[in-house]
BAPATI-432404 format. One record per residue (C-alpha): residue number from 1; z, x, y. Coordinates in steps of 0.5 Angstrom, whole numbers, plus 500, padded with zeros to 3 digits. Layout:
// residues N
+-----+-----+-----+-----+
| num |   w |   u |   v |
+-----+-----+-----+-----+
| NUM |   Z |   X |   Y |
...
+-----+-----+-----+-----+
END
This chain:
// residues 231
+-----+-----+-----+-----+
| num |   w |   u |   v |
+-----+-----+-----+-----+
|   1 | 630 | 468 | 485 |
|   2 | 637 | 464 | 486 |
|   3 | 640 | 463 | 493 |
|   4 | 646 | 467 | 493 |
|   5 | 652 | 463 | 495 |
|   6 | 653 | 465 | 504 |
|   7 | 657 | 471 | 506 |
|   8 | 662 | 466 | 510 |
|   9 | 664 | 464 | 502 |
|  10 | 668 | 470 | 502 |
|  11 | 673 | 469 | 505 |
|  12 | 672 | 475 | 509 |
|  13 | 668 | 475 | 517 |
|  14 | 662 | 480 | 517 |
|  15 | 664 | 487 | 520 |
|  16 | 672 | 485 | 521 |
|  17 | 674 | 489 | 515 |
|  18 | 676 | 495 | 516 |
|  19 | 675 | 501 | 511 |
|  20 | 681 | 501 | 507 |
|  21 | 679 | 493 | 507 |
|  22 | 673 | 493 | 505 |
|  23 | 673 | 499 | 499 |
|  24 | 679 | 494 | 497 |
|  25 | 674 | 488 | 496 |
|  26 | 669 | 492 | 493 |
|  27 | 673 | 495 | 488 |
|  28 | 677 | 488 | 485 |
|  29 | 672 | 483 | 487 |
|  30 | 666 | 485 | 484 |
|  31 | 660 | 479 | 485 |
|  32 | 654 | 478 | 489 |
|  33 | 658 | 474 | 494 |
|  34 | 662 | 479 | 496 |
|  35 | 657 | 484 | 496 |
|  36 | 652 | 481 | 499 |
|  37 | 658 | 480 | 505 |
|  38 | 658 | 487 | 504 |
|  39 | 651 | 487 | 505 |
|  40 | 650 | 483 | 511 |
|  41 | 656 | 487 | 515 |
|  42 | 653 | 489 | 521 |
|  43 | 656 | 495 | 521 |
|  44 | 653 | 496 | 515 |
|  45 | 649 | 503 | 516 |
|  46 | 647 | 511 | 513 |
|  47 | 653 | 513 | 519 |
|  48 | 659 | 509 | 515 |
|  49 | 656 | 512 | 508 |
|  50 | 656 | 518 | 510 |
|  51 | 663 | 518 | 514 |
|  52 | 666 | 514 | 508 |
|  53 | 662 | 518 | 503 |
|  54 | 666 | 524 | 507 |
|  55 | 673 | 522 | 506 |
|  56 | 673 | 521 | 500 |
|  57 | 670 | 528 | 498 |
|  58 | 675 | 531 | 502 |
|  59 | 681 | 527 | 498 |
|  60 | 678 | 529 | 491 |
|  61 | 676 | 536 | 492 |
|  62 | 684 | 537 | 495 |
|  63 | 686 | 534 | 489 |
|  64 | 682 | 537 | 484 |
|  65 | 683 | 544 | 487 |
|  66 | 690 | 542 | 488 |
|  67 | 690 | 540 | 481 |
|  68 | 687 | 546 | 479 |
|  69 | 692 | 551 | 483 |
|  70 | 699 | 547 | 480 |
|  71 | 697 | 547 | 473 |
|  72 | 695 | 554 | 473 |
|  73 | 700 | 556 | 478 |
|  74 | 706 | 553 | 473 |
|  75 | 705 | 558 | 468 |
|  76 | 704 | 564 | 473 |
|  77 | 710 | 562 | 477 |
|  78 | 715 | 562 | 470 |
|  79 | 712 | 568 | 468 |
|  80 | 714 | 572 | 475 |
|  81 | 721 | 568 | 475 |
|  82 | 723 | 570 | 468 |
|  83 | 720 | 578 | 470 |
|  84 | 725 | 577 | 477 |
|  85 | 719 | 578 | 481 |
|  86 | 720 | 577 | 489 |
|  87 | 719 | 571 | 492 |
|  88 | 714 | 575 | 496 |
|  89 | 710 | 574 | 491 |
|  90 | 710 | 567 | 489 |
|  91 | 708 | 567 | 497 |
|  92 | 702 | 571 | 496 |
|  93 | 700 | 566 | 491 |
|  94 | 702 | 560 | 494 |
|  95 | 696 | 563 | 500 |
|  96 | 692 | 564 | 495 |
|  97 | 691 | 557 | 492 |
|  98 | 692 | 555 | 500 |
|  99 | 686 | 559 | 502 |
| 100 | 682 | 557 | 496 |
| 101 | 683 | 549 | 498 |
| 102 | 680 | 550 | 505 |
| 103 | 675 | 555 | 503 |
| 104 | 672 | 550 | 498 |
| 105 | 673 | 544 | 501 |
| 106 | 668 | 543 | 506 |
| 107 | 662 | 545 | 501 |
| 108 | 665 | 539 | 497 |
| 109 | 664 | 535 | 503 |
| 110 | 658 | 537 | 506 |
| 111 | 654 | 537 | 498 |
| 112 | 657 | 530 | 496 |
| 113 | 654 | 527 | 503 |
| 114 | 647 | 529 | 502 |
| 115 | 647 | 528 | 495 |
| 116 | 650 | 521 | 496 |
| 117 | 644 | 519 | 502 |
| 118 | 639 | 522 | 497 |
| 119 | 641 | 519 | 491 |
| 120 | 641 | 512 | 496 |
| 121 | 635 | 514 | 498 |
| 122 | 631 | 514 | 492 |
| 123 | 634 | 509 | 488 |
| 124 | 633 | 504 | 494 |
| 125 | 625 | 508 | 494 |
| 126 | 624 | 505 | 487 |
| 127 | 627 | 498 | 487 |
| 128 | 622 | 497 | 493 |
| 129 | 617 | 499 | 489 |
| 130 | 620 | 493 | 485 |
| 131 | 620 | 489 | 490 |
| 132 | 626 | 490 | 493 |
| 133 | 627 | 487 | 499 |
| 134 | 632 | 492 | 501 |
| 135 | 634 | 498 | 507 |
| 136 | 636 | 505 | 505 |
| 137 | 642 | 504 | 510 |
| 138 | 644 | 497 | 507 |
| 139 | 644 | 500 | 500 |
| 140 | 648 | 507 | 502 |
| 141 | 654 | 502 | 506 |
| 142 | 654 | 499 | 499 |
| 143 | 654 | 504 | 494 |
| 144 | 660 | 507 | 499 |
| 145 | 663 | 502 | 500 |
| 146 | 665 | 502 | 491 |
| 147 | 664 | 508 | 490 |
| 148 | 668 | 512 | 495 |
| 149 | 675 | 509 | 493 |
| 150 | 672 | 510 | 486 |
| 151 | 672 | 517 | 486 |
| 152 | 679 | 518 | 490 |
| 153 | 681 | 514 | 483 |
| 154 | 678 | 519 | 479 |
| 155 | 682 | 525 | 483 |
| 156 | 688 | 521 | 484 |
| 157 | 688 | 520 | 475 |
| 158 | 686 | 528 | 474 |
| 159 | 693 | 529 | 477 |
| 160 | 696 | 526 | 470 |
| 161 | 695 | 531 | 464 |
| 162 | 690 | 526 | 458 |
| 163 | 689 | 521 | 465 |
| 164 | 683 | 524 | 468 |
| 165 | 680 | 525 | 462 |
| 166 | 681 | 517 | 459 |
| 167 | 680 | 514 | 465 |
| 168 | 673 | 517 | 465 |
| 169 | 669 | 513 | 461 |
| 170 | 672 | 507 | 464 |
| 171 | 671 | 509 | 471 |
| 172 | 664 | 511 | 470 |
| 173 | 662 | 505 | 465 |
| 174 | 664 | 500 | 472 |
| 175 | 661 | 505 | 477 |
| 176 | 655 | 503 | 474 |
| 177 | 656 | 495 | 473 |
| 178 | 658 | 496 | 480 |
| 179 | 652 | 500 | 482 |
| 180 | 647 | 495 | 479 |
| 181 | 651 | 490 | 482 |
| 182 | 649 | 493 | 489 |
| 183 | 642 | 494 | 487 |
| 184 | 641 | 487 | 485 |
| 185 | 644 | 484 | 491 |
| 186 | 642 | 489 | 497 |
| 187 | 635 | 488 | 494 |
| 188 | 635 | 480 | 492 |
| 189 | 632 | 481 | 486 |
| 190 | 633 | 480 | 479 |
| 191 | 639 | 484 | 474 |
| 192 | 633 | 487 | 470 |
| 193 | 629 | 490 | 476 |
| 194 | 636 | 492 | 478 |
| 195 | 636 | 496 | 471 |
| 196 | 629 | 498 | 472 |
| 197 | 630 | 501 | 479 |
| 198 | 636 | 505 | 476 |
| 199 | 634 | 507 | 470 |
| 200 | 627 | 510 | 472 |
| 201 | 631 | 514 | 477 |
| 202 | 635 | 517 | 472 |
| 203 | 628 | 518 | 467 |
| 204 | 626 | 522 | 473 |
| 205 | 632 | 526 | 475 |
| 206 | 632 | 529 | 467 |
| 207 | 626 | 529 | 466 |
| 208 | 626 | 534 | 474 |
| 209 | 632 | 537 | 471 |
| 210 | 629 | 540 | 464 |
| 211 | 623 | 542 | 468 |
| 212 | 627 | 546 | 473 |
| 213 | 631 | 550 | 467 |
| 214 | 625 | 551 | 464 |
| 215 | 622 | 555 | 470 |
| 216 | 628 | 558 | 471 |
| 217 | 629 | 561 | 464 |
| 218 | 622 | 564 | 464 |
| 219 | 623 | 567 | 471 |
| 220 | 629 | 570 | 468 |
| 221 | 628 | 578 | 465 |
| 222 | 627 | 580 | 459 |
| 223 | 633 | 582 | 457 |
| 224 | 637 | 576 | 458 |
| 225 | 633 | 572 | 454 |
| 226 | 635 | 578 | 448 |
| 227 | 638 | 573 | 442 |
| 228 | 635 | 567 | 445 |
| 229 | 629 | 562 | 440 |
| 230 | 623 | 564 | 441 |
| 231 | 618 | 558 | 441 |
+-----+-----+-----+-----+
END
């Protein structure tokens, strides 16, 4: 294993960035040396994951049930304006995308916490049993630390008709780089069992997934499943 360079290399004191600091080196230096200063941070933990993990949720679901309100609302509101309706009843729809935001919001949160800790939590189960050297709560932090501001991104470019939809497959590709990079270096060990940890929890979760459709497409009644293949 090749001795990482020391967290002091940074240029950055353990624990003496905040949240907005550290989400920005986590994005724009991507290397072992300032992720394995993010790793050693001695605020490191589940609690600061799941905190910032619920930031984030919070953020992208507004924009995203933002987005949906204003580009469905646009059409709606012309075809009111150019029937003369009153604006009462922009009013009225204006509440209702409003209520709709802060029914759906705290759903969005609470399910991408636990889906984030879980995630973390298999994924650091697996590169243990590789060899990992490791903790759940030091993978968590780091996969926060990338991963939320991330995800804001996504929000923020799904705002730009075609920008959501073009960055996808950019921001995904170096989400995943940097999910490696954060297995490896929280873990100690090389790139292909950082690949391997990650690839098998990935075998599992579809293979799971399948399983689970299966089930529920044999308990459901006869009569839904009327057209369907046989076999």
């Amino acid at each position: 294993m090749t001795e990482l360079e020391s967290p002091a290399s940074a240029n950055a004191e353990p624990g003496a960035r905040g949240m907005l600091e550290t989400w920005r080196l986590a994005l724009t230096r991507p290397n072992e040396v300032t992720y394995q200063s993010l790793a050693e941070d001695p605020h490191a933990g589940v609690g600061r994951a799941a905190a910032w993990t619920a930031v984030a949720a919070l953020i992208t679901s507004l924009l995203s049930l933002f987005g949906q309100w204003l580009y469905g609302g646009i059409g709606r509101a012309l075809a009111l304006m150019q029937e003369t309706a009153p604006s009462a009843d922009l009013t009225a729809f204006s509440s209702a995308g409003l209520a709709m935001v802060l029914c759906l919001a705290p759903f969005a949160v609470v399910g991408s916490v636990l889906g984030q800790l879980l995630y973390a939590g298999a994924l650091q189960f697996i590169a243990g049993a590789f060899g990992g050297e490791g903790t759940f709560g030091k993978l968590a932090y780091t996969l926060a630390a990338y991963g939320a501001p991330l995800s804001i991104v996504g929000g923020l470019a799904s705002l730009i008709p075609m920008a959501g939809l073009c960055l996808a497959l950019p921001l995904g590709i170096y989400g995943l780089a940097l999910g490696l990079l954060s297995i490896k270096v929280v873990n100690r060990f090389s790139w292909g069992r950082a690949v391997a940890s990650l690839g098998l929890l990935w075998m599992i979760v579809v293979v799971v997934s399948l399983v689970l459709g299966l089930l529920l497409v044999r308990a459901l009644p006869p009569e839904y499943l009327q057209g369907w293949p046989s076999g």
